[in-house]
C-alpha positions, 0 to 999 in steps of 0.5 A: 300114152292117154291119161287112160293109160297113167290111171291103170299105171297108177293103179298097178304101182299102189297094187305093187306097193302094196305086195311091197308092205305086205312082204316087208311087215308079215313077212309074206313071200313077195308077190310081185304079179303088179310090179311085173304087170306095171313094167310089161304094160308100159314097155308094152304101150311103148312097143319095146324100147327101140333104140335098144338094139343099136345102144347094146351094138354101141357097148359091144362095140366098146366092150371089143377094145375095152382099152380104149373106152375112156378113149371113145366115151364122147363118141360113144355117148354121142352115138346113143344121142343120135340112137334114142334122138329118132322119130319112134324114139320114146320116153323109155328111149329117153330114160335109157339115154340116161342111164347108158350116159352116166354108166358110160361117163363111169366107164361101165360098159356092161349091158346087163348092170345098164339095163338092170339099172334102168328097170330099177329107175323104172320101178322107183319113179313108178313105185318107190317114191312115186307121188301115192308110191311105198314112201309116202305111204310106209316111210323112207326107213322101208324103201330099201327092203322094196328095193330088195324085193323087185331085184329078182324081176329087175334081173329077169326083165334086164335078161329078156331084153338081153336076149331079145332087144327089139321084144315089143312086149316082156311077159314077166308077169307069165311065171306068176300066172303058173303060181296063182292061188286064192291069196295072189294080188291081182288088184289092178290086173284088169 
């Protein structure tokens, strides 16, 4: 991605922070268009997570002989290894690795937790405790009342990858579109 790219990511995730205020000190309903935008443009310009199918083969496999998963975890974690290690591999490749690592390391094996996990890690970098984030600019004492607020579209953005792993593109911020009113934060949409 071009600096072009990180500026509107940028702009998104202080739009995202804040709806985040807004639901945390009034009391408003969480508007989380910007949260949503923010995941589905960067997924988006990476055209999906392309090791993604092979990684949710990889726990299925492992999930078949559940037995024996402390068994194979170093195989199984050299197998993402060589899964995320490809050519077209990309940053979010990377940070999944990561994630599927450490849960597989605990032997957790469950593809919806991992992958919630991961939208979570997404929304903390880019959100949460980002340079310009919710933190630094509302406190550390706020930060798991934001993370309460995006578990809704870290669950629905973990179960459209579930149902379509090689999806190049999420559309969460679709449902938003239907509940559009005069008071909607759009900042940052354009």
């Amino acid at each position: 991605m071009d600096g072009d790219d990180f500026s509107r990511a940028t702009r998104l995730g202080r739009a995202a922070v804040d709806a985040m205020w807004a639901s945390i000190s009034n009391g408003e309903p969480f508007d989380g268009f910007a949260t949503g935008q923010l995941v589905d443009r960067f997924v988006g310009h990476a055209e999906g997570i392309p090791s993604l199918p092979n990684i949710l083969s990889i726990l299925a496999d492992l999930a078949a002989t559940p037995l024996l998963v402390q068994t194979r975890t170093d195989e199984a974690i050299e197998r993402v290894n060589d899964a995320t290690g490809v050519a077209d591999g990309t940053m979010l490749d990377l940070q999944l690795r990561g994630i599927v690592t450490s849960s597989l390391l605990r032997n957790e094996i469950d593809p919806r937790a991992i992958l919630e996990r991961f939208f979570e890690g997404f929304i903390e970098r880019n959100v949460i405790m980002a340079r310009n984030g919710f933190v630094e600019s509302h406190g550390l004492e706020h930060a798991q009342a934001a993370r309460e607020l995006t578990a809704g579209l870290v669950g629905a953005a973990a179960e459209k990858l579930l149902r379509r792993p090689d999806a190049k593109r999420l559309g969460l911020t679709r449902e938003f579109f239907e509940r559009l009113n005069e008071t909607s934060n759009l900042i940052g949409a354009a």
